[in-house]
VOPAGU-2260 file (C-alpha; in pm, 1 decimal, decimal comma):
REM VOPAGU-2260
SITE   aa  ch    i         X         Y         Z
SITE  UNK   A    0    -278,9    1474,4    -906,6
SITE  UNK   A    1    -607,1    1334,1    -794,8
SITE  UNK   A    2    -458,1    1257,3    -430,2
SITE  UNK   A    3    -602,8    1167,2    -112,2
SITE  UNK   A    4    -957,0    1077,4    -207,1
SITE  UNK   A    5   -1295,8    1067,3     -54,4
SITE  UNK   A    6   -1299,1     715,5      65,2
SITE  UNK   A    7    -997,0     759,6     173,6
SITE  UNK   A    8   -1101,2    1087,2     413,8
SITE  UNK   A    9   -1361,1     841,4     529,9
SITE  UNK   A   10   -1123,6     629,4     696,5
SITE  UNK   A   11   -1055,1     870,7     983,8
SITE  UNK   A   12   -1415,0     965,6    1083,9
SITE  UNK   A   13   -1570,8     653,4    1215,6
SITE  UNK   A   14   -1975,6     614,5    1081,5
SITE  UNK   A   15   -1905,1     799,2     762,2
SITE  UNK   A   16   -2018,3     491,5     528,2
SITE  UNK   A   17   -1961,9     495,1     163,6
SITE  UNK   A   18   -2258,6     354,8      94,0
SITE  UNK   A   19   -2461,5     682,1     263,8
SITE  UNK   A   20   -2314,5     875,3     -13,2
SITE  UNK   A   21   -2327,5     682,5    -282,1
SITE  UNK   A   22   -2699,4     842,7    -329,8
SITE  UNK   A   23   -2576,2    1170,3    -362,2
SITE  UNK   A   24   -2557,2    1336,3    -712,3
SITE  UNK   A   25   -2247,0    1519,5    -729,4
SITE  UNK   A   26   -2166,4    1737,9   -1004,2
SITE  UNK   A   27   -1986,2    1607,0   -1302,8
SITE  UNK   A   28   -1640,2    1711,6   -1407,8
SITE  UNK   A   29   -1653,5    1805,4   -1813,2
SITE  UNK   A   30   -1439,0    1923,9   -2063,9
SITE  UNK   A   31   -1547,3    2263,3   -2220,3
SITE  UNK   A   32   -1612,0    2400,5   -1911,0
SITE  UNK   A   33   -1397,1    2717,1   -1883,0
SITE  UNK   A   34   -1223,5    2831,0   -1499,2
SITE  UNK   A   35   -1269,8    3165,0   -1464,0
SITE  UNK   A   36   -1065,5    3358,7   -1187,6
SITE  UNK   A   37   -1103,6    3484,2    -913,0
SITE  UNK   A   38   -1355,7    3244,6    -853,3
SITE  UNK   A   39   -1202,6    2935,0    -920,7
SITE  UNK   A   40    -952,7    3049,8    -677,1
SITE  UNK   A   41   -1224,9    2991,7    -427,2
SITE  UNK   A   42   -1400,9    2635,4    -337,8
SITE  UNK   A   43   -1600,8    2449,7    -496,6
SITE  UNK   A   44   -1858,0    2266,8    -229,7
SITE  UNK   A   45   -2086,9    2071,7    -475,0
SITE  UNK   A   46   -1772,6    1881,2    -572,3
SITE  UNK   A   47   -1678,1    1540,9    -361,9
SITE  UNK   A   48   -1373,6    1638,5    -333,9
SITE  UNK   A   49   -1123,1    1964,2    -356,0
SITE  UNK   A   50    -763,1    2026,6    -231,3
SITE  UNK   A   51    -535,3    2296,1    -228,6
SITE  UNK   A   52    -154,1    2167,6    -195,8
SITE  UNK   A   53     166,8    2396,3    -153,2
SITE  UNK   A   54     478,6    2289,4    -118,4
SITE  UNK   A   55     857,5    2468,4    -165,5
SITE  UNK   A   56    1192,8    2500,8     -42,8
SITE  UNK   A   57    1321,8    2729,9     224,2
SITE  UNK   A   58    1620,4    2852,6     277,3
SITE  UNK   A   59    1767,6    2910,9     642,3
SITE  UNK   A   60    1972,1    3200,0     775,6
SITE  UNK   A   61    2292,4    2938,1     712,8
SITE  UNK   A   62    2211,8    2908,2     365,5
SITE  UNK   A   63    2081,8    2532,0     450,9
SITE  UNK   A   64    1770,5    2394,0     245,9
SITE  UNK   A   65    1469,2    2242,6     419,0
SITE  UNK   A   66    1138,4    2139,1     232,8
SITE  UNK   A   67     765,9    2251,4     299,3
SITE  UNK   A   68     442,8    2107,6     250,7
SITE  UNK   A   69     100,1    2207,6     355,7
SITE  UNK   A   70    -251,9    2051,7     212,3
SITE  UNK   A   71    -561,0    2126,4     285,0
SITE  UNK   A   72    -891,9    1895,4     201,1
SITE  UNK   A   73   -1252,2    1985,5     173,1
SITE  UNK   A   74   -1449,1    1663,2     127,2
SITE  UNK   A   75   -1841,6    1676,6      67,5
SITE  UNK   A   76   -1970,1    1377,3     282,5
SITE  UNK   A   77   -2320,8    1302,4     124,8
SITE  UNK   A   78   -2383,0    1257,6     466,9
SITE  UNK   A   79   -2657,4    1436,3     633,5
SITE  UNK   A   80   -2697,9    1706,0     378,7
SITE  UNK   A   81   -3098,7    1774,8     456,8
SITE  UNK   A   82   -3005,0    1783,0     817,3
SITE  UNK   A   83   -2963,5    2138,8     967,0
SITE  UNK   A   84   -2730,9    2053,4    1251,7
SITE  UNK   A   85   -2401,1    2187,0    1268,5
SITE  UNK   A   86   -2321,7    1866,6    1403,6
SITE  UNK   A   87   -2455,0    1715,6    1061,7
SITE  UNK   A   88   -2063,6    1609,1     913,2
SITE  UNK   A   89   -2181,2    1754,3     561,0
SITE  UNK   A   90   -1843,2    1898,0     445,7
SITE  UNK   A   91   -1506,8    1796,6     651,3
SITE  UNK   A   92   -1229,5    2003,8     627,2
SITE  UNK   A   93    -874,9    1808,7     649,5
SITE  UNK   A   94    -478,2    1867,3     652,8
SITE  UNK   A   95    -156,8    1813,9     669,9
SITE  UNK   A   96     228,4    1985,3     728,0
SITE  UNK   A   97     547,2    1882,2     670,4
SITE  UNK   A   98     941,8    2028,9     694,0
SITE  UNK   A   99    1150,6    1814,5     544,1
SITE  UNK   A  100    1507,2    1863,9     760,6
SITE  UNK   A  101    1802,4    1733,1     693,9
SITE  UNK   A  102    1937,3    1814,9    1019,3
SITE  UNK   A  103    1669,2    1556,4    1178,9
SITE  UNK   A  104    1725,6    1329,6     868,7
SITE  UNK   A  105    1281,4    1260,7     828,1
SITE  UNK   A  106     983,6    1495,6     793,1
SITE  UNK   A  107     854,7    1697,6    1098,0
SITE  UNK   A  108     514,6    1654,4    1058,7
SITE  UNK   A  109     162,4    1719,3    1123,1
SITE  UNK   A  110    -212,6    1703,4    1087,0
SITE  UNK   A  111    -588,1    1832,2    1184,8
SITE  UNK   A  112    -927,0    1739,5    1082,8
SITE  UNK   A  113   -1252,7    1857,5    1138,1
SITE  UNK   A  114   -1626,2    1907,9     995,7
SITE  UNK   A  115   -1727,5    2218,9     855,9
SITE  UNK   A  116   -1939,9    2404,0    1194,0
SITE  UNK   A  117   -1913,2    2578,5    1532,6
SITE  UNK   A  118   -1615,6    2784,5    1383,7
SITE  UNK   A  119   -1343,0    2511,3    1395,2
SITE  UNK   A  120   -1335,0    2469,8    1010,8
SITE  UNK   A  121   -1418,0    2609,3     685,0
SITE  UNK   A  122   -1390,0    2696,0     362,6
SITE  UNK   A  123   -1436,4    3042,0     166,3
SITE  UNK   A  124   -1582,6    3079,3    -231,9
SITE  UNK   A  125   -1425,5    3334,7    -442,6
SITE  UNK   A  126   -1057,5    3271,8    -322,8
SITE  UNK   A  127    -885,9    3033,4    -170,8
SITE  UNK   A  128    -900,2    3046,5     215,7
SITE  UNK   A  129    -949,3    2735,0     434,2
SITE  UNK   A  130    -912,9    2633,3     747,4
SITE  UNK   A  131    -866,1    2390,5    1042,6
SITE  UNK   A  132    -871,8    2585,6    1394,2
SITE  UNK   A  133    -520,9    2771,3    1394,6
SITE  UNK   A  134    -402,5    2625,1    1002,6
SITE  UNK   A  135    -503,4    2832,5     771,5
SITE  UNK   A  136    -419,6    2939,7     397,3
SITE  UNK   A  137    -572,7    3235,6     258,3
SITE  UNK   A  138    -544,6    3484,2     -54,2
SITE  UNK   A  139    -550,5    3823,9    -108,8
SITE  UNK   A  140    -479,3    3869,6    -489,3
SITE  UNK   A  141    -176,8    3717,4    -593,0
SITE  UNK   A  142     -32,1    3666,7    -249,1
SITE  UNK   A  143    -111,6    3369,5      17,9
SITE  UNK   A  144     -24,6    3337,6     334,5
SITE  UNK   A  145      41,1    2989,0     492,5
SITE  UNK   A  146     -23,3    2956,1     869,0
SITE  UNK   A  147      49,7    2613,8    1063,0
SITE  UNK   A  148     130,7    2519,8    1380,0
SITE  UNK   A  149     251,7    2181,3    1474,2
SITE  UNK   A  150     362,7    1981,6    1776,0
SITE  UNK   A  151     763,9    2057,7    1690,4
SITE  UNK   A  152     744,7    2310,6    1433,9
SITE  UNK   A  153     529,3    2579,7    1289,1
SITE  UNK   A  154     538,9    2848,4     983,3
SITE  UNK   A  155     399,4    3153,9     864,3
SITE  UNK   A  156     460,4    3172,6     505,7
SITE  UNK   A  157     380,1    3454,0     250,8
SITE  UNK   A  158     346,3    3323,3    -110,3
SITE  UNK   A  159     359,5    3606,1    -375,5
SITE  UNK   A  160     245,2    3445,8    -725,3
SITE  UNK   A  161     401,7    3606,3   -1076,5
SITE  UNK   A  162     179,8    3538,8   -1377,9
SITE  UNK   A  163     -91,4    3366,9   -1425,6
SITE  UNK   A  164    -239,3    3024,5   -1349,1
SITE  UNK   A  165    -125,8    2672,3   -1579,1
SITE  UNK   A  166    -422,4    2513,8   -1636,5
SITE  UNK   A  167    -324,9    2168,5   -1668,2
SITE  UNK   A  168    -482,3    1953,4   -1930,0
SITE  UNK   A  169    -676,1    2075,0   -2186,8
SITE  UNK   A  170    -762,2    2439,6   -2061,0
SITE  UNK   A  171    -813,1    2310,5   -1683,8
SITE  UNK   A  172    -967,7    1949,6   -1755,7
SITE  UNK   A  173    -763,5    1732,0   -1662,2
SITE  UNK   A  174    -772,5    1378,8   -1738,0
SITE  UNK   A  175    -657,9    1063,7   -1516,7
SITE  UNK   A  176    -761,9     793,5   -1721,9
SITE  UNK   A  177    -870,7     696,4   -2144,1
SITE  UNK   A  178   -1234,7     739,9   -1977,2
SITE  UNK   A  179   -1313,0    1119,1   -1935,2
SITE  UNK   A  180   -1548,9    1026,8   -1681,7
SITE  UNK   A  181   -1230,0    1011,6   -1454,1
SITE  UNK   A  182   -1053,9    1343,0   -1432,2
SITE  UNK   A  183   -1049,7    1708,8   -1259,2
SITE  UNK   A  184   -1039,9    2048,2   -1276,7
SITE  UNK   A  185    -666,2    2166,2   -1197,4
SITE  UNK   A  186    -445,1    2459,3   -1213,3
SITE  UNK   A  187     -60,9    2545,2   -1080,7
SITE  UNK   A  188     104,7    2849,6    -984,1
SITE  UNK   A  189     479,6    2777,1   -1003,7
SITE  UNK   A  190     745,2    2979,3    -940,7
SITE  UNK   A  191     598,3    3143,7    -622,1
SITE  UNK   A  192     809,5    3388,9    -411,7
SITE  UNK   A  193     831,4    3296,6      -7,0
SITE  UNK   A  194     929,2    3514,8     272,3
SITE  UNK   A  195     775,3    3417,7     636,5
SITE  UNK   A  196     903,8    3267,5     972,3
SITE  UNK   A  197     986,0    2905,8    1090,3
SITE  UNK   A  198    1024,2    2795,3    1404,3
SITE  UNK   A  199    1191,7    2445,8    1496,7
SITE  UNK   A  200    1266,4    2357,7    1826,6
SITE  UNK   A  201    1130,7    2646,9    1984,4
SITE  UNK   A  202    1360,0    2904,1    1773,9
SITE  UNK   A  203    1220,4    3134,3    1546,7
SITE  UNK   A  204    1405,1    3285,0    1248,8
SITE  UNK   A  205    1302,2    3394,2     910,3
SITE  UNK   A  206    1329,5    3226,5     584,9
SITE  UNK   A  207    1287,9    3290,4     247,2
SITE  UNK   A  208    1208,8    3052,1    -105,7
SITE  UNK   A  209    1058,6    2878,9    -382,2
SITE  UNK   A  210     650,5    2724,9    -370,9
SITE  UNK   A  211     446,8    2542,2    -605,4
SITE  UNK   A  212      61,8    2571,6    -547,9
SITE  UNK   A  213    -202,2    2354,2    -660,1
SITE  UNK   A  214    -595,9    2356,6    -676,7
SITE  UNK   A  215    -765,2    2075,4    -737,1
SITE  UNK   A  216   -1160,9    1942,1    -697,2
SITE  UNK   A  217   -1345,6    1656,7    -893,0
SITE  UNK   A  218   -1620,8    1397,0    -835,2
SITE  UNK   A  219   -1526,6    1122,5    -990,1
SITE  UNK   A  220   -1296,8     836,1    -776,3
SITE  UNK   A  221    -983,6     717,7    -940,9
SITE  UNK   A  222   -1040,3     422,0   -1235,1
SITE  UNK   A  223   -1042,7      88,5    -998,9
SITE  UNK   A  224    -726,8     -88,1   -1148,8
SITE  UNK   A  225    -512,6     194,1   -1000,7
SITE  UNK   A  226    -291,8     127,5    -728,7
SITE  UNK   A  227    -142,9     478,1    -714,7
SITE  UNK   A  228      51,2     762,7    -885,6
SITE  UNK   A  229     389,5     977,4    -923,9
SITE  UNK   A  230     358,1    1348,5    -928,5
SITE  UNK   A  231     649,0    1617,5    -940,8
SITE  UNK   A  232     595,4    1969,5    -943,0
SITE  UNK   A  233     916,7    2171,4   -1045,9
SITE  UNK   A  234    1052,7    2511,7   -1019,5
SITE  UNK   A  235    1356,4    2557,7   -1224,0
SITE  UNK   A  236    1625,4    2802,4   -1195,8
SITE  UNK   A  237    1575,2    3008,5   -1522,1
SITE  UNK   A  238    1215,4    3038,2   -1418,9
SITE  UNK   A  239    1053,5    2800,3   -1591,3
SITE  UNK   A  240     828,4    2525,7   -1448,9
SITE  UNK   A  241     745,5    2150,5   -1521,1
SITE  UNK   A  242     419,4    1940,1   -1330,9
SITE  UNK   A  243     379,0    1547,5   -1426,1
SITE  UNK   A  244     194,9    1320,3   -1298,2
SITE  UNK   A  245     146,2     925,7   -1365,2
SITE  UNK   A  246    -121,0     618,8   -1273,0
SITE  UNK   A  247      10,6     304,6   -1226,1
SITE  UNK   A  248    -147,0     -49,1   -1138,6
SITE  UNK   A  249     -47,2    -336,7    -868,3
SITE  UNK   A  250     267,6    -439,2   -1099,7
SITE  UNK   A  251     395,2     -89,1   -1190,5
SITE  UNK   A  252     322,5     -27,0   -1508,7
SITE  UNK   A  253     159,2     347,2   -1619,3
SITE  UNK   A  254    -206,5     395,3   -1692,8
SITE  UNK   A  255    -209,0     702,4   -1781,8
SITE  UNK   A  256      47,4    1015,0   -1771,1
SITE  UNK   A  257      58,4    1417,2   -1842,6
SITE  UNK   A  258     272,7    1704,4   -1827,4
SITE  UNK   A  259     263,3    2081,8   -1826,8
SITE  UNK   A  260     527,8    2331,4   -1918,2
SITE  UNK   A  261     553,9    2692,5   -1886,4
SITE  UNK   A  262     873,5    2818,2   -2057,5
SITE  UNK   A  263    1008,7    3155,9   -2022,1
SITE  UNK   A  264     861,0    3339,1   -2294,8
SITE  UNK   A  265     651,0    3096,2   -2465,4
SITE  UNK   A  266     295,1    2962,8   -2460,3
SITE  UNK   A  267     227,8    2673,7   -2175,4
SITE  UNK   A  268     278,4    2319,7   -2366,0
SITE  UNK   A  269      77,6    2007,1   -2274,8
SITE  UNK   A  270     201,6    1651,8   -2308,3
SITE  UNK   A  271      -7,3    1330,4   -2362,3
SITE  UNK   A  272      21,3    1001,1   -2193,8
SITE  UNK   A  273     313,7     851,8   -2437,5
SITE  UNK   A  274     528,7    1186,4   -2406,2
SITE  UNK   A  275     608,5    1132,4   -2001,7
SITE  UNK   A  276     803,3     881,6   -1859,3
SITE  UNK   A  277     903,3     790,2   -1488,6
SITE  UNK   A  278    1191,5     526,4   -1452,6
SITE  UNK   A  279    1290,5     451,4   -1123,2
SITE  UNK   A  280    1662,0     431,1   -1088,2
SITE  UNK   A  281    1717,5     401,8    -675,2
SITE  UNK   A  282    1532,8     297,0    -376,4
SITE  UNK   A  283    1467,0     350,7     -27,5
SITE  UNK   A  284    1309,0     112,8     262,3
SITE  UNK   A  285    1120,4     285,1     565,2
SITE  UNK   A  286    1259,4     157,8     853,7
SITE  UNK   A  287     870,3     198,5    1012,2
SITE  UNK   A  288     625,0      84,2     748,5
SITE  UNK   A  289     879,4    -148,4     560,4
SITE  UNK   A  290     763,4      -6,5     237,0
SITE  UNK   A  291    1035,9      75,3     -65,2
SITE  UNK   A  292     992,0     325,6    -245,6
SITE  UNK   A  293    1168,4     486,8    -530,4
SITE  UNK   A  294    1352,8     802,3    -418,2
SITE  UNK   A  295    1605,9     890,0    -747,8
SITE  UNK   A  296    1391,5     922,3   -1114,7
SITE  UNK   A  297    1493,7     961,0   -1458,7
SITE  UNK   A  298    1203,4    1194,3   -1600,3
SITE  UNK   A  299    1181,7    1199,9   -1962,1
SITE  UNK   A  300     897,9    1466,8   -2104,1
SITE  UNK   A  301     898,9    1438,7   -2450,6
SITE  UNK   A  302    1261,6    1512,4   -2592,3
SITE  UNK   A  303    1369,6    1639,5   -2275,9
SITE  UNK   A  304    1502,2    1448,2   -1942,3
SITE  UNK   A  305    1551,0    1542,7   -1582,0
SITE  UNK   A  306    1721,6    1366,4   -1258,1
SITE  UNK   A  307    1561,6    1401,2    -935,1
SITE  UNK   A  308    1671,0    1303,0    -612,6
SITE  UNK   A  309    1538,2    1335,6    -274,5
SITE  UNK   A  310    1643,6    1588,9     -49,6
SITE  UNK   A  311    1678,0    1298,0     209,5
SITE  UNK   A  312    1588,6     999,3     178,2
SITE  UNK   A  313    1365,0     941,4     447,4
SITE  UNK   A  314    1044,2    1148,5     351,8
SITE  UNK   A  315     793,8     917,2     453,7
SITE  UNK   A  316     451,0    1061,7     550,9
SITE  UNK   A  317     235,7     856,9     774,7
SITE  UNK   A  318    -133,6    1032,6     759,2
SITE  UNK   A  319    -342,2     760,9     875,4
SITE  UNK   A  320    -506,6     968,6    1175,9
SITE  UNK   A  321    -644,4    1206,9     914,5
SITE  UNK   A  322    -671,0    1079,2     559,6
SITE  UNK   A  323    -572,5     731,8     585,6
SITE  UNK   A  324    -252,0     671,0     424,5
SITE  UNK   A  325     146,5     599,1     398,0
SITE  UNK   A  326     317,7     786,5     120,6
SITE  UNK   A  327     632,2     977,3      23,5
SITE  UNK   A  328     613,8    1322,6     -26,7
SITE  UNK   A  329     902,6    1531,2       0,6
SITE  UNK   A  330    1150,2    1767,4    -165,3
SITE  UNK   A  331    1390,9    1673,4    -482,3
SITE  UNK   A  332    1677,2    1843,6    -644,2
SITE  UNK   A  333    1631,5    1849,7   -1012,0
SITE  UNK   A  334    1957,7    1814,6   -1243,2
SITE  UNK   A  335    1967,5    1795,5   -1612,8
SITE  UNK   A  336    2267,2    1652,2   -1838,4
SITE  UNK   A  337    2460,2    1615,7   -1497,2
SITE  UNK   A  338    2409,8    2037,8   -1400,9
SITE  UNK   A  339    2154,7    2164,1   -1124,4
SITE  UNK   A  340    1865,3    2290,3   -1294,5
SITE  UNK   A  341    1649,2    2348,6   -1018,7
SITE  UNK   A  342    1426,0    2225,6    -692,6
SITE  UNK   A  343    1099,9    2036,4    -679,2
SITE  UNK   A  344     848,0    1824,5    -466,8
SITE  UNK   A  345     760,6    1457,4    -549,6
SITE  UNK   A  346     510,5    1268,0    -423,2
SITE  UNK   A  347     485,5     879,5    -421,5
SITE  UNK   A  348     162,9     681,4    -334,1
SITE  UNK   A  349      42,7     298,6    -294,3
SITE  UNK   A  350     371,7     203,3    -259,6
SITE  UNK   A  351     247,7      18,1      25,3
SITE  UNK   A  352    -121,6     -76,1      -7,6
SITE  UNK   A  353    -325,2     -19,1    -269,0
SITE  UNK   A  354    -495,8     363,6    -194,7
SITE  UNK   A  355    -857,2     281,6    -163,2
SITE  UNK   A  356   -1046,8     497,4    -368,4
SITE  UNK   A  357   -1318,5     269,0    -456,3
């Protein structure tokens, strides 16, 4: 999904005025346009904006489940761009981690920022590799590693990826609104292998797991009358793998909606708008933010439906020191006709207020 977006980066650096930027020509996302790979792995600087977002469950020595999330943003500023200063804040670099533990009952989580200079962070074309100071993700062929270190936890995470990208949408483009103006350039890779280290609470111990990955970058904002999205990215047990996403306005109801599915054994399918279908069937109120939001689904992609419920309820993510939001975002367990089917991350936005993206 088209999450976190410029103006919303723009929040947390004080001076960084929307109106600078808006005289910047940034490139245009259009359908036709093939990704090519490797170096679409890589970023894409021209763009406004560009994320890659993993996420996955771990599994402890004690066989008990905990979630993971880490996202990294590259945002292009317009600011400053015929300036030659490193302190010239042309590209910013910004993320966030999360464990979801049931143990604590809410997220552990974290977050740095930065502009693109003076070694503290950056970005790499060619493959994906990004960084803020010690946070880092970085490829090497078909495995990433995940590095993060956070006040009261940290990971290193190796993610070995089987097959090839999904490029959601219609061979990558993919669309957010009836206007194609509004849309990005996205692929997945489900189904990724983990093995790495956590360490909670000062103790280290090793961990192994299911990821999602997602790459991301566009230039347009989000159409206006959006007050924010739903987005699940599943890894099911017989291997197969299911991303939707959907737009909704200030009284709930969808803008726009899409699916992908890779099946074992058969060519990636694509759904339109009318084929996907979120229905909220149970709630949850932060205690901090006094926001509700929606923590069991019904998810109906065309003839088939899904369950998910949260891991714990209490997933709430409060990045307002970095990218200038309250969400949810946190691990679900995915059932189908009453049966576990398999494990997935949902995330949940404007819930609260609107997310300003223009």
């Amino acid at each position: 999904m088209q999450r976190r977006h410029f103006l919303i980066a723009l929040a947390a650096w004080p001076g960084l005025l929307p109106s600078q930027a808006a005289a910047v020509s940034f490139p245009p996302v259009e359908a036709g346009r093939a990704l090519i790979f490797p170096d679409d792995y890589g970023a894409h600087p021209d763009f406004r904006t560009e994320w890659w977002y993993a996420t996955g469950w771990l599994k402890r020595g004690d066989a008990q489940a905990l979630g993971f999330q880490i996202t990294f943003f590259r945002v292009r500023t317009g600011i400053g761009e015929d300036n030659p200063s490193n302190f010239s804040p042309r590209q910013l670099v910004l993320a966030h981690a999360a464990i979801a533990d049931p143990a604590l009952g809410r997220l552990r989580h974290s977050e740095r920022a930065a502009r693109v200079g003076f070694g503290r962070a950056g970005f790499a074309k060619g493959r994906s590799d990004v960084w803020v100071d010690d946070w880092r993700l970085t490829q090497q062929g078909d495995n990433y590693q995940a590095s993060v270190r956070g006040e009261d936890f940290s990971y290193d995470l190796t993610l070995r990826a089987k097959g090839t990208p999904i490029l959601n949408g219609l061979q990558g483009f993919s669309r957010k609104a009836a206007d194609p103006r509004h849309a990005s350039y996205y692929y997945s890779r489900p189904q990724l292998d983990v093995q790495g280290s956590l360490t909670l609470a000062g103790k280290r111990e090793v961990v192994s797991g299911k990821a999602w990955l997602d790459h991301e970058w566009s230039s347009e904002l989000l159409p206006s009358g959006a007050q924010g999205w739903d987005w699940v990215g599943i890894n099911f047990s017989d291997g197969s793998a299911l991303m939707a996403f959907r737009l909704r306005d200030a009284s709930g109801n969808p803008l726009w909606a899409a699916a992908s599915l890779r099946s074992t054994g058969k060519i990636d399918q694509f759904f339109a708008p009318d084929a996907v279908e979120f229905v909220p069937l149970r709630s949850w109120r932060s205690p901090r933010s006094g926001i509700e939001y929606p923590v069991e689904w019904r998810l109906r992609v065309a003839d088939q439906e899904w369950q998910l419920q949260a891991l714990i309820d209490d997933q709430e993510l409060d990045s307002r020191r970095s990218v200038g939001a309250i969400y949810w975002e946190g691990a679900v367990r995915v059932s189908q006709n009453g049966q576990p089917s398999g494990d997935g991350y949902l995330e949940l936005t404007g819930y609260g207020d609107k997310i300003r993206v223009g």
